[in-house]
C-alpha positions as CSV (number, residue, x, y, z in Angstrom):
1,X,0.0,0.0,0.0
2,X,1.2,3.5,-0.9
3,X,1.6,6.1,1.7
4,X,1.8,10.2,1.9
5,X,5.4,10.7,1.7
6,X,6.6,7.8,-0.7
7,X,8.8,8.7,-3.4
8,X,7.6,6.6,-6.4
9,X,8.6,6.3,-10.0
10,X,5.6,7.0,-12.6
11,X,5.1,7.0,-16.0
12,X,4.3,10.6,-17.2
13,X,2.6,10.5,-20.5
14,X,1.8,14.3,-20.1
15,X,5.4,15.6,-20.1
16,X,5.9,14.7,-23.8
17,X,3.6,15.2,-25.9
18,X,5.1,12.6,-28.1
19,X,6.5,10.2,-25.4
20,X,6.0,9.4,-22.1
21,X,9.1,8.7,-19.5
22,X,9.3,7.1,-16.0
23,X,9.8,10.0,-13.5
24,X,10.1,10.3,-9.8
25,X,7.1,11.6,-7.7
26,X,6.1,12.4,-4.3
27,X,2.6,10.8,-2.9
28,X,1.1,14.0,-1.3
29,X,-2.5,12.7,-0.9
30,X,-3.6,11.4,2.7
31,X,-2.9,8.1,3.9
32,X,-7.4,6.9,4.3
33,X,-8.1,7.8,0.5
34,X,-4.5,6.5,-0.2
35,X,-6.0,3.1,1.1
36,X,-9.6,3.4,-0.2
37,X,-9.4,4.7,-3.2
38,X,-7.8,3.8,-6.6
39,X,-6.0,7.3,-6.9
40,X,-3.7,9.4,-5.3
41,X,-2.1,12.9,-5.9
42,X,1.3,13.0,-6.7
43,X,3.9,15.8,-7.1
44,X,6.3,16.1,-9.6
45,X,10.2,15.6,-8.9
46,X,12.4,16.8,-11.1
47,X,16.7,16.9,-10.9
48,X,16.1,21.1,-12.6
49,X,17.0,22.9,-10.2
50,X,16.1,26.3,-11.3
51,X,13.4,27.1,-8.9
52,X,15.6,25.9,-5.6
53,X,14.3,28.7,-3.3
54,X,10.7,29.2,-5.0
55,X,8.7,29.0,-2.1
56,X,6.2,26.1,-3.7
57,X,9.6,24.3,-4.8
58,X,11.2,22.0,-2.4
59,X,15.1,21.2,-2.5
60,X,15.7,17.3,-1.4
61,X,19.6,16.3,-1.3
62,X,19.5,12.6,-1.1
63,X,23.4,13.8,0.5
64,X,21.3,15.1,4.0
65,X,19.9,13.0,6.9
66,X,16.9,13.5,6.0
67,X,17.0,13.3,2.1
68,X,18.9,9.9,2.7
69,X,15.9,8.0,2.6
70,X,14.3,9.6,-0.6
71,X,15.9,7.1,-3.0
72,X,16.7,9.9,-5.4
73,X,20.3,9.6,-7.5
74,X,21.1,13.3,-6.5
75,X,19.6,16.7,-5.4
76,X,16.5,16.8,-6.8
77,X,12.8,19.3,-6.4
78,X,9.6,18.3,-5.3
79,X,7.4,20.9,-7.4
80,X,4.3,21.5,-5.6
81,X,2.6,23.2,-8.6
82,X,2.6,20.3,-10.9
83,X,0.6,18.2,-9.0
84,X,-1.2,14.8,-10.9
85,X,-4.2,12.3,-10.0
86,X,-3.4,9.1,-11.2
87,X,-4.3,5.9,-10.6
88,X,-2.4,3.6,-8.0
89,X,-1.8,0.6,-10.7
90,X,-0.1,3.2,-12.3
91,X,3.0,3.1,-9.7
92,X,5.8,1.7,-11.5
93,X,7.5,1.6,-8.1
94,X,8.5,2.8,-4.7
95,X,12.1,4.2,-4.4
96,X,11.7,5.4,-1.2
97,X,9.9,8.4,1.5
98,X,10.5,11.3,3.1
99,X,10.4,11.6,6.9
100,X,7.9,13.8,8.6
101,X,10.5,16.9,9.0
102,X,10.2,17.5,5.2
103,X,6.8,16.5,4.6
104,X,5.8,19.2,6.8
105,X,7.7,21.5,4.7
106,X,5.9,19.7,2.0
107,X,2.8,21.2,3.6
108,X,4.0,24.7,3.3
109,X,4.9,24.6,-0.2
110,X,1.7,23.0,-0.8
111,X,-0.1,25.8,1.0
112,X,1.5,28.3,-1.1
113,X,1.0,26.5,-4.5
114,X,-2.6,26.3,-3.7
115,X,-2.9,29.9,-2.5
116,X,-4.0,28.7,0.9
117,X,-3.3,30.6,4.7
């Protein structure tokens, strides 16, 4: 069973309009719909690092304590702006999760990308 906080490798069709290729993501969505439902939100990871210190961007060096456990090859951003539903089945994989110290800055990033207080 996936869980908020999972690092997971997807297939994203919608990045290409031509092709599709496997791409880390971050499982955002809470763990009860996680577990009854057939889809879960996702963020985008990408290894650009252009928008390191955009306040909805979120800088995870696999290097750190706490980005140790991500799975990621190297320093990578969760974008919470480019956020997905897709279906669990989807998941071509689990690499790895973040611990709660950077999920709740997760939860700031979101709050910003969604515009919320």
């Amino acid at each position: 069973m996936i869980q908020r906080g999972d690092v997971i490798i997807v297939d994203f069709p919608f990045t290409d309009v031509r092709a599709s290729k496997a791409r880390p993501a971050l499982v955002v969505q809470n763990d009860v719909d996680n577990a009854r439902r057939r889809k879960t939100i996702i963020a985008l990871i990408a290894g650009n690092l252009r928008m390191d210190g955009d306040p909805s961007h979120l800088l995870i060096d696999p290097a750190t304590p706490d980005g140790s456990a991500s799975g990621l090859h190297g320093p990578s951003l969760v974008s919470c702006n480019s956020l997905f539903t897709i279906e669990q089945s989807g998941i071509l994989r689990t690499i790895g999760t973040l611990p709660a110290p950077i999920m709740a800055r997760i939860d700031a990033c979101l709050k910003v990308a969604l515009g919320l207080p």
